[in-house]
N, C-alpha and C positions, 0 to 999 in steps of 0.2 A: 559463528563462522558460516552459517548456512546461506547469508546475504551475499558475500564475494563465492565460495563454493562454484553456487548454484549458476553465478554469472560467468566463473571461469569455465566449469562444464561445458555451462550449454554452448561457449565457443569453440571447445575445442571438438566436441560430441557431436552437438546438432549443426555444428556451423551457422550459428547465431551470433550475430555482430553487436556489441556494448559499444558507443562512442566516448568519445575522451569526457563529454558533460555527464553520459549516463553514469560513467566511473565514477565520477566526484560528485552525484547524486547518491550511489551507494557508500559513497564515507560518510556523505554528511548525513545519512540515515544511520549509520552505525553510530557515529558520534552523537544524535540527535538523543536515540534509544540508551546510550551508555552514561550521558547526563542523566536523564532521566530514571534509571535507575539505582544510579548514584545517590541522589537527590531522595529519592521512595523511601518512606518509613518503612521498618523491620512489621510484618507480619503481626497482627494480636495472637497471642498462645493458644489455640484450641485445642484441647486433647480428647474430647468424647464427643460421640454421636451428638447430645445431648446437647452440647455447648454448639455444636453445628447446627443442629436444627434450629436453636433461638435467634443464632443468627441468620439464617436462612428465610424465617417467618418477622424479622424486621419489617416494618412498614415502608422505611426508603429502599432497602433490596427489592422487595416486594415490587416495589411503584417500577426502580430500573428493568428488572426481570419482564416486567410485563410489557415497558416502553420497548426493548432489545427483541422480544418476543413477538411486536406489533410490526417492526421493520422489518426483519427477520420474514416474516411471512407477504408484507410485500413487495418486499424482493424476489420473494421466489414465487408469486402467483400472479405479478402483475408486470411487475419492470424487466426478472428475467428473459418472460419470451419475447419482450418489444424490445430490449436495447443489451440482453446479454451477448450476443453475436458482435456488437459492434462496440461496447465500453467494456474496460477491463476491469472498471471498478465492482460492476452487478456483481458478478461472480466473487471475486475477493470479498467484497463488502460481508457476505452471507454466509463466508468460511469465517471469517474475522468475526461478526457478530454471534455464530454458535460456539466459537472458539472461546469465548464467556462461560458459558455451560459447561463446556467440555474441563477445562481448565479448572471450574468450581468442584464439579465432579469427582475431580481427581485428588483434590483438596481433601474432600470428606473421604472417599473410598481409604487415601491412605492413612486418613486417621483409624477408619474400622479394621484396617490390615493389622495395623499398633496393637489395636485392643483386643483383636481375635489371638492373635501369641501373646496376649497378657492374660488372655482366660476370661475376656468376660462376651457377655451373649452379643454379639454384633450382628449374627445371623438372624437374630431373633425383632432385631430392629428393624422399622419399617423403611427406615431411610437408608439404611445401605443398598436395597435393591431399588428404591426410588434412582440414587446417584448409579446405580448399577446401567439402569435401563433409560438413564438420559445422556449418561457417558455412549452406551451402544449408540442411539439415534444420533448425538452432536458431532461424534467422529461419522458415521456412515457419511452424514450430511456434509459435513466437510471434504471428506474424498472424492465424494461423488462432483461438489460445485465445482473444486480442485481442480479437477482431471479434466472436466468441459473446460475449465479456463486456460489449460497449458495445451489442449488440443487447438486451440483459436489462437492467441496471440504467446507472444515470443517468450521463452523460459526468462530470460534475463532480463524482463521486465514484469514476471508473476510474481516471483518470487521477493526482490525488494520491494513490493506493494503489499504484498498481502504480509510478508514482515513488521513492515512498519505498523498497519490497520489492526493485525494482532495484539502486534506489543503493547499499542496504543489501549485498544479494549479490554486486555485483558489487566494491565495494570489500573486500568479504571473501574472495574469492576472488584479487584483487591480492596480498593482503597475505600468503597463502598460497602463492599461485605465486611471488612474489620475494623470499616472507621479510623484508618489511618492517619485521614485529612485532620482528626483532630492533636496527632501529636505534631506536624507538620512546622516546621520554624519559617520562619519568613525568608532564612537562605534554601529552604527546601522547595517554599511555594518558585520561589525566584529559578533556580537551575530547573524545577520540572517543566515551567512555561519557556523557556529559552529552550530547555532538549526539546519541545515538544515542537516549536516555530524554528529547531533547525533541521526536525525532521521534514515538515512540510515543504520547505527548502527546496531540502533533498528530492522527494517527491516530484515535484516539480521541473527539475532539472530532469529527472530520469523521463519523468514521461511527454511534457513540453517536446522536448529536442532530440527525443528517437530517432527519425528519422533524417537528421542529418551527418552528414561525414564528416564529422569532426576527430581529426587523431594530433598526438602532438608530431608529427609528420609536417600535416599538411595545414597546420593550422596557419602560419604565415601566406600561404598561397590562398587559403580560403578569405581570410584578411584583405588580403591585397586585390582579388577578383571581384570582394564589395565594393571597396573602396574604389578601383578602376572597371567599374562593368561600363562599355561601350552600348554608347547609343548610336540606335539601329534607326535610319530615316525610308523611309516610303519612296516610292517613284516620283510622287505629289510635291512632297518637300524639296526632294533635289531640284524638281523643276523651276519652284519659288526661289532658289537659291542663285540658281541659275540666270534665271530673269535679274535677278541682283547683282548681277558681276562675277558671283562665284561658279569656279569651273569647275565641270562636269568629270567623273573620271571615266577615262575612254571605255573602260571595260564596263562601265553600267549601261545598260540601253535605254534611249533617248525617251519619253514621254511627252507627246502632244497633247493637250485639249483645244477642242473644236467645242465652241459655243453658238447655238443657232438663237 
């Protein structure tokens, strides 16, 4: 519920304006994300450190962590200060891509929660304060890119972006670290590529058409001013017109050309 929320808020709160495309950009990202969840294979079992850490030291985890970890850094040391001020993607892109981490983090930590009130040494494990202290860094970094991006552009179009970019990553990243792709049926590959192309959609509508006044209001009036928008003729033209038969209307004033 955080996608509509966040957009009904920020209009009635910030007086931030959604138009009638941006609202049907936020369904069709909620419907994009709920296929595709739909669709997503149940989780592999992991119950101990142990079994996290082998999957963590994977060679395709490995390969993604390091590709997410390569963007990640230049986003924030190269693209941020040239085009974070004026694209809304920089910023989200960077919460969305640590939101990987943060999200894996949380994976493990809760399995060491499990194990430490079952009594076995989880403290004593090297990796719970690994996930301890990349949970700290990935959320800081997130608040921090966050909060620059809701200070520049408009709530009711951070929030269904960085929604979608999350959900997007973070189920990509699932389906990597537990190898879900392999239990996957061909009606699963099929709904997760349609949720995920009518999230894009979505996307698209919301940020394409921001800025126009589109409401179910005025939508026949905005219609009909395409369709009939008057053309506007020069002093030039009416003279040529004029020279042709056609008459002049009294209230315009008259235009000579003198040729030497």
């Amino acid at each position: 519920f955080s996608l509509p929320c966040s957009a009904i808020l920020s209009s009635y709160l910030l007086g931030e304006r959604l138009n009638l495309l941006g609202k049907l950009g936020c369904m069709l990202s909620i419907v994009g994300s709920t296929v595709m969840v739909i669709h997503a294979p149940e989780d592999e079992e992991v119950t101990t450190l142990d079994e996290m850490t082998l999957k963590l030291r994977e060679p395709g985890f490995l390969a993604y962590a390091a590709i997410l970890l390569a963007v990640c850094l230049l986003l924030i040391f190269y693209l941020a200060p040239r085009y974070g001020q004026s694209n809304i993607l920089v910023y989200l892109t960077i919460c969305s891509v640590i939101g990987a981490f943060s999200v894996s983090s949380v994976k493990g930590l809760g399995i060491a929660i499990k194990g430490f009130f079952a009594g076995r040494p989880v403290l004593q494990h090297p990796l719970t304060w690994i996930l301890v202290l990349t949970l700290v860094a990935s959320i800081t970094t997130q608040i921090n890119y966050l909060n620059k991006s809701l200070d520049i552009f408009n709530t009711s179009l951070v929030f269904p972006i960085y929604y979608v970019l999350f959900t997007t990553i973070v189920i990509t990243t699932s389906i990597i670290l537990f190898k879900e792709w392999v239990t996957m049926t061909v009606v699963d590959i099929i709904g997760t590529v349609c949720g995920f192309l009518t999230i894009i959609l979505g996307v698209f509508l919301l940020h394409a058409f921001k800025d126009m006044d589109v409401s179910l209001g005025n939508l026949p009036q905005v219609l009909q001013s395409e369709e009939q928008a008057p053309v506007t003729q020069d002093d030039k033209n009416i003279l040529i017109d004029a020279d042709n038969g056609s008459i002049v209307p009294e209230d315009k004033p008259k235009v000579f050309m003198i040729c030497s």
